[in-house]
HTML snippet that shows the backbone in 3Dmol.js (N, CA, C, O; Angstrom):
<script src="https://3Dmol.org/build/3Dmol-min.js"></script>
<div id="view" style="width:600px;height:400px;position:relative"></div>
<script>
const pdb = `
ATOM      1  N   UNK A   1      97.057 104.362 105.862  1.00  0.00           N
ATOM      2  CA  UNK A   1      96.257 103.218 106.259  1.00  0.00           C
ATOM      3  C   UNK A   1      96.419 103.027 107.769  1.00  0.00           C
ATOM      4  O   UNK A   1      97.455 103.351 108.349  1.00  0.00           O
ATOM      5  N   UNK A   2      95.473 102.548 108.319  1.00  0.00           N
ATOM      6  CA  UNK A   2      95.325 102.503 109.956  1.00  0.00           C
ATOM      7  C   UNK A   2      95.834 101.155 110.327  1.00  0.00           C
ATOM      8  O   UNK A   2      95.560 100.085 109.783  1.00  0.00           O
ATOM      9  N   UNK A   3      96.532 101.353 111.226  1.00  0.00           N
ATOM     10  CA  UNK A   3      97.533  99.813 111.881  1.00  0.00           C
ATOM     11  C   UNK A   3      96.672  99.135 111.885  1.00  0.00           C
ATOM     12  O   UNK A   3      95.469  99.280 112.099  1.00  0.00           O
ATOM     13  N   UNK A   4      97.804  97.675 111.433  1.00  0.00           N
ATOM     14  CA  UNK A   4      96.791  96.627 111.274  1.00  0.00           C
ATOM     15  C   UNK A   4      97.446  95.577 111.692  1.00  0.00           C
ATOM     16  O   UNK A   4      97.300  94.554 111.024  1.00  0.00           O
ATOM     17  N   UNK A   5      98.443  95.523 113.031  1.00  0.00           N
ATOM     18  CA  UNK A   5      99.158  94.640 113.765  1.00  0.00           C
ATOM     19  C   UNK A   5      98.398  93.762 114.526  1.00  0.00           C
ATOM     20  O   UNK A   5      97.399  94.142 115.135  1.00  0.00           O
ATOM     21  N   UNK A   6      98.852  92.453 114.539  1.00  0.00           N
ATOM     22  CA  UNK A   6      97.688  91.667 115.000  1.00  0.00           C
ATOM     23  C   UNK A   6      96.531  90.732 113.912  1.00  0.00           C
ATOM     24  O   UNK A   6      96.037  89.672 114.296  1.00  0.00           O
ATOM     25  N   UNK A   7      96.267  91.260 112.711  1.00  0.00           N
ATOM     26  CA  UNK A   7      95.210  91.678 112.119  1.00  0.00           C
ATOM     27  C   UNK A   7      95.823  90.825 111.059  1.00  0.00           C
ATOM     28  O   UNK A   7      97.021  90.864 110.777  1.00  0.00           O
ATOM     29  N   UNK A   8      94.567  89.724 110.242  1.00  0.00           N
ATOM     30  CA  UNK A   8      95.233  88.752 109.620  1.00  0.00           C
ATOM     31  C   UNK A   8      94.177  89.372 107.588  1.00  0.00           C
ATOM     32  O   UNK A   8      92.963  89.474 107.413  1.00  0.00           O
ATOM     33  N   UNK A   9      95.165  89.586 106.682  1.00  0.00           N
ATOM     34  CA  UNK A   9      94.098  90.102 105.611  1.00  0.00           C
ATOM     35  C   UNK A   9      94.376  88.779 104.462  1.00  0.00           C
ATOM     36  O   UNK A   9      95.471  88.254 104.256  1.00  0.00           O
ATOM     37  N   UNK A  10      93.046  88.413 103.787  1.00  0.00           N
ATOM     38  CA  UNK A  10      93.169  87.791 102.480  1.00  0.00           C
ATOM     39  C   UNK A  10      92.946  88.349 101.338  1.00  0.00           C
ATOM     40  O   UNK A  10      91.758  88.548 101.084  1.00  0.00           O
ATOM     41  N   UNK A  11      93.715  88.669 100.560  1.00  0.00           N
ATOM     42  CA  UNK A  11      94.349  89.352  99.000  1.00  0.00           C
ATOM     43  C   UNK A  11      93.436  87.850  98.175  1.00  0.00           C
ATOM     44  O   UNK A  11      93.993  86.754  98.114  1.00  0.00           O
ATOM     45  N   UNK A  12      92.409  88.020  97.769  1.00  0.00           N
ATOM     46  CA  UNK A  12      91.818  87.609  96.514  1.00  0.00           C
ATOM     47  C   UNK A  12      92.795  88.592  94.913  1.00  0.00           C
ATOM     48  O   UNK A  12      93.162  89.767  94.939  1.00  0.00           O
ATOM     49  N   UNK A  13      92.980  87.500  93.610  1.00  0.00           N
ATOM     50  CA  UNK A  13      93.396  87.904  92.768  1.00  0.00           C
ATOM     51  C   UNK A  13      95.184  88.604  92.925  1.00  0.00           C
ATOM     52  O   UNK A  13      95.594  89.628  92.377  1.00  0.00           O
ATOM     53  N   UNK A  14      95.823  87.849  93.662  1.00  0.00           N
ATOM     54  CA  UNK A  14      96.824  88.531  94.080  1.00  0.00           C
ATOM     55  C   UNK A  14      98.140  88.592  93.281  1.00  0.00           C
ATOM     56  O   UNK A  14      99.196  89.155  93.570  1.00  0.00           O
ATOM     57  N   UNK A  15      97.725  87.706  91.959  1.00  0.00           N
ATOM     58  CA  UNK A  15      98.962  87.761  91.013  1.00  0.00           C
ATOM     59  C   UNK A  15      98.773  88.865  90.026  1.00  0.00           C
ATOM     60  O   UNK A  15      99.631  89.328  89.274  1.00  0.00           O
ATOM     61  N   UNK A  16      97.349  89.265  90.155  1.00  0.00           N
ATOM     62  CA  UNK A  16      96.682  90.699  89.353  1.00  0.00           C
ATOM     63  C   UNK A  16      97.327  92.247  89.492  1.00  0.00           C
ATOM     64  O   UNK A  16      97.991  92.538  90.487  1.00  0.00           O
ATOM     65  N   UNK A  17      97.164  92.875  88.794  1.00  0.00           N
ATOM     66  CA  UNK A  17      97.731  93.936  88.514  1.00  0.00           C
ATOM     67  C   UNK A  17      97.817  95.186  90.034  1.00  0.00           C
ATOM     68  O   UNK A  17      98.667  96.002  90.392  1.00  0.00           O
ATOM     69  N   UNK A  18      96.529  94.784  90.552  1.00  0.00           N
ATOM     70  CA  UNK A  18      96.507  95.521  91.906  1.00  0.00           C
ATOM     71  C   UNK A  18      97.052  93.991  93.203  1.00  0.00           C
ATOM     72  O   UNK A  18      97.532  94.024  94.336  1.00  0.00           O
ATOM     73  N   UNK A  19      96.807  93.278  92.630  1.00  0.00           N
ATOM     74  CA  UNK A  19      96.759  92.161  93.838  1.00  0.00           C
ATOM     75  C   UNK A  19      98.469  92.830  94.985  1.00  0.00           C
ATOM     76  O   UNK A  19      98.634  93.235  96.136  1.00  0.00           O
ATOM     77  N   UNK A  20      99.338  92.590  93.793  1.00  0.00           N
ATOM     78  CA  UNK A  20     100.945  92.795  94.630  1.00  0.00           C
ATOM     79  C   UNK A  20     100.636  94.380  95.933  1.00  0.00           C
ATOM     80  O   UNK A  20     101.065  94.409  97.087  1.00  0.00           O
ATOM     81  N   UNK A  21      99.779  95.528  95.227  1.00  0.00           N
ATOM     82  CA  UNK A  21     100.252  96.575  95.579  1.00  0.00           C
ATOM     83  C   UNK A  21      99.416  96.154  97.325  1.00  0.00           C
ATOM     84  O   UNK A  21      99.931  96.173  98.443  1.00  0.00           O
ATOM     85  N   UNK A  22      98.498  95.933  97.054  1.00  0.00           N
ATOM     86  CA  UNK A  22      97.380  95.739  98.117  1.00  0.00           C
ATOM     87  C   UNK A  22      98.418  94.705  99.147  1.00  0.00           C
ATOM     88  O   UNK A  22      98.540  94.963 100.345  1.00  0.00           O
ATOM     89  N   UNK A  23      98.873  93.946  98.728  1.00  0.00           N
ATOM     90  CA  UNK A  23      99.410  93.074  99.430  1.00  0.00           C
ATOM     91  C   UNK A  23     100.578  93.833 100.470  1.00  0.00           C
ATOM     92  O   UNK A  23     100.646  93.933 101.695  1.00  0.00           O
ATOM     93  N   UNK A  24     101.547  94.359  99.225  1.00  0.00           N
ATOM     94  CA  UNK A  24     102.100  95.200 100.166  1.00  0.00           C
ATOM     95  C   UNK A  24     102.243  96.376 101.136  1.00  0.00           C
ATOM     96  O   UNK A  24     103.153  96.681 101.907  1.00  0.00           O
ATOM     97  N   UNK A  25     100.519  97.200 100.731  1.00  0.00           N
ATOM     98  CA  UNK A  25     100.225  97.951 101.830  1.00  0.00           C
ATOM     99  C   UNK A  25      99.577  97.541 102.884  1.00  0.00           C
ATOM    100  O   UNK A  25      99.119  98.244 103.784  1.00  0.00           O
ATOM    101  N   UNK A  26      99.524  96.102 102.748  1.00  0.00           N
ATOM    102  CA  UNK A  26      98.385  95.829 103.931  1.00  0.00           C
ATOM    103  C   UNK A  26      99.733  95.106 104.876  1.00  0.00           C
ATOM    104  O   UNK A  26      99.450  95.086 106.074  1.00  0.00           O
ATOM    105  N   UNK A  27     100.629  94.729 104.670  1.00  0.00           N
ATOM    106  CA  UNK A  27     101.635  93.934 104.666  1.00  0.00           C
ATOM    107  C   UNK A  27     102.725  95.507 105.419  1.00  0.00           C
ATOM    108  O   UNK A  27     103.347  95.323 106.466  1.00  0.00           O
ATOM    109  N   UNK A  28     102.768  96.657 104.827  1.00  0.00           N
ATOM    110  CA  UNK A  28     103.590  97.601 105.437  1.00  0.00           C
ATOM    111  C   UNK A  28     102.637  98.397 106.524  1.00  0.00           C
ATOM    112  O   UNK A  28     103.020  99.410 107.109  1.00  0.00           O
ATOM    113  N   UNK A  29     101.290  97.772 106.719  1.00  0.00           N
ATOM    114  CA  UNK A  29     100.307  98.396 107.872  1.00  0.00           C
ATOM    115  C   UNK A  29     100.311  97.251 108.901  1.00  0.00           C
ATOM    116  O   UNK A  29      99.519  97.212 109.843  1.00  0.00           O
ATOM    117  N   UNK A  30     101.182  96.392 108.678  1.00  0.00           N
ATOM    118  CA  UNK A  30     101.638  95.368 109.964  1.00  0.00           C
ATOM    119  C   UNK A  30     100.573  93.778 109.961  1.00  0.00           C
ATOM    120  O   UNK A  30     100.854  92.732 110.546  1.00  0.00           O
ATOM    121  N   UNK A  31      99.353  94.055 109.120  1.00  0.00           N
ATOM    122  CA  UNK A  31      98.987  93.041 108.693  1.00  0.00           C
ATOM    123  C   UNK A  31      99.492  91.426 108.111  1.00  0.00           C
ATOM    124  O   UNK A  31     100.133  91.284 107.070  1.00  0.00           O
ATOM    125  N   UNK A  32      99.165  90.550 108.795  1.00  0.00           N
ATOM    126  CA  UNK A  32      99.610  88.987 107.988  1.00  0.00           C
ATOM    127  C   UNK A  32      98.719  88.786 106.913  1.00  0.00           C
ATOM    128  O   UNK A  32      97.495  88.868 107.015  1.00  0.00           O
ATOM    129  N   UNK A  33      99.397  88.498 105.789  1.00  0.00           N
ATOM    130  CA  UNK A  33      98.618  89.035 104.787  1.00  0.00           C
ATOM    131  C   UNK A  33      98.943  87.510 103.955  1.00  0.00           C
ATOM    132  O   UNK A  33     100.048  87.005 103.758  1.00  0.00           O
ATOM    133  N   UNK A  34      97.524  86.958 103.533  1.00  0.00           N
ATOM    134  CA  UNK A  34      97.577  85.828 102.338  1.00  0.00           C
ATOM    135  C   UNK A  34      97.409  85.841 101.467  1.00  0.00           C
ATOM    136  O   UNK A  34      96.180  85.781 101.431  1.00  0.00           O
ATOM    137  N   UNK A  35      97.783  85.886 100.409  1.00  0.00           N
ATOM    138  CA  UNK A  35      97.574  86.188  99.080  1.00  0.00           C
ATOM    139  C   UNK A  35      96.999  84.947  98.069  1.00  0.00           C
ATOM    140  O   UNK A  35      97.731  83.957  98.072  1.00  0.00           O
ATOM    141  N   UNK A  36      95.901  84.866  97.281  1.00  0.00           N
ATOM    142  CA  UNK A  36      95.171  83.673  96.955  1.00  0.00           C
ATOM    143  C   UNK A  36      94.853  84.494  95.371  1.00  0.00           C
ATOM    144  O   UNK A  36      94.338  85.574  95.084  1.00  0.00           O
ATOM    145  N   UNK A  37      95.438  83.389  94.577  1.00  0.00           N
ATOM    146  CA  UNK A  37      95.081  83.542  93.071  1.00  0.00           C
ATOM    147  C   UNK A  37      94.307  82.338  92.358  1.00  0.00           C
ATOM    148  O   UNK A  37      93.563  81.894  93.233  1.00  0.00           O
ATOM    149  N   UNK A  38      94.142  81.661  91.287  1.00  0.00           N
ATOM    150  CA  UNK A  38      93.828  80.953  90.155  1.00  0.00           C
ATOM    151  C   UNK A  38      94.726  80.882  89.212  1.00  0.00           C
ATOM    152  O   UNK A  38      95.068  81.848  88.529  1.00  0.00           O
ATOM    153  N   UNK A  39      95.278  79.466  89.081  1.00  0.00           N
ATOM    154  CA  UNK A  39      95.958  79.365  87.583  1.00  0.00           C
ATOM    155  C   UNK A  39      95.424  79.483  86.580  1.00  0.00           C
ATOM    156  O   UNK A  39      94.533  78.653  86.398  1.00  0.00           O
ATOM    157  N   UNK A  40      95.651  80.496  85.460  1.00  0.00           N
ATOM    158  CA  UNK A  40      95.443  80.765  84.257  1.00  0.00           C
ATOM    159  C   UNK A  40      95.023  79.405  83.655  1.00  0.00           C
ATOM    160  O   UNK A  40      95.812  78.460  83.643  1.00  0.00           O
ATOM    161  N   UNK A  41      93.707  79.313  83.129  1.00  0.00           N
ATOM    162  CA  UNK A  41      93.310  77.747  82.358  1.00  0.00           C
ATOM    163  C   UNK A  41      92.262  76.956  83.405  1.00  0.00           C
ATOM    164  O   UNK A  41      91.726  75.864  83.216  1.00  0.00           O
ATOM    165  N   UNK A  42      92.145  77.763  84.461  1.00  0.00           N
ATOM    166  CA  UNK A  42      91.570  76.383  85.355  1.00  0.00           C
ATOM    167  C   UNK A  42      90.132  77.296  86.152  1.00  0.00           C
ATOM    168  O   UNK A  42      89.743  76.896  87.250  1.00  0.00           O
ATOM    169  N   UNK A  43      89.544  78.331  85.577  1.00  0.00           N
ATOM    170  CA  UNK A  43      88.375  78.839  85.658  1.00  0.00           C
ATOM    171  C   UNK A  43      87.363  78.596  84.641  1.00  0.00           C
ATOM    172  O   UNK A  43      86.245  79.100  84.749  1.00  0.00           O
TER     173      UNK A  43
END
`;
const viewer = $3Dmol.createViewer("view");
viewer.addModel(pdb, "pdb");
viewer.setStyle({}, {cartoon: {color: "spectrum"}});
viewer.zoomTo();
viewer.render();
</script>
């Protein structure tokens, strides 16, 4: 993945099965990374 220092990412679905991994490659490409889910029951 191409540096991403500086560089701010939002993780939709991030308690999801891909949400963690994404998080942490965007997160080990130097990215500030937010992670945004939905409580189970409230969609």
């Amino acid at each position: 993945m191409a540096e991403l220092n500086g560089r701010v990412a939002l993780v939709t679905g991030a308690l999801g099965k891909l949400g963690p991994i994404w998080i942490g490659a965007l997160a080990g490409a130097g990215a500030r990374v937010i992670g945004v889910d939905v409580r189970p029951g409230e969609v």
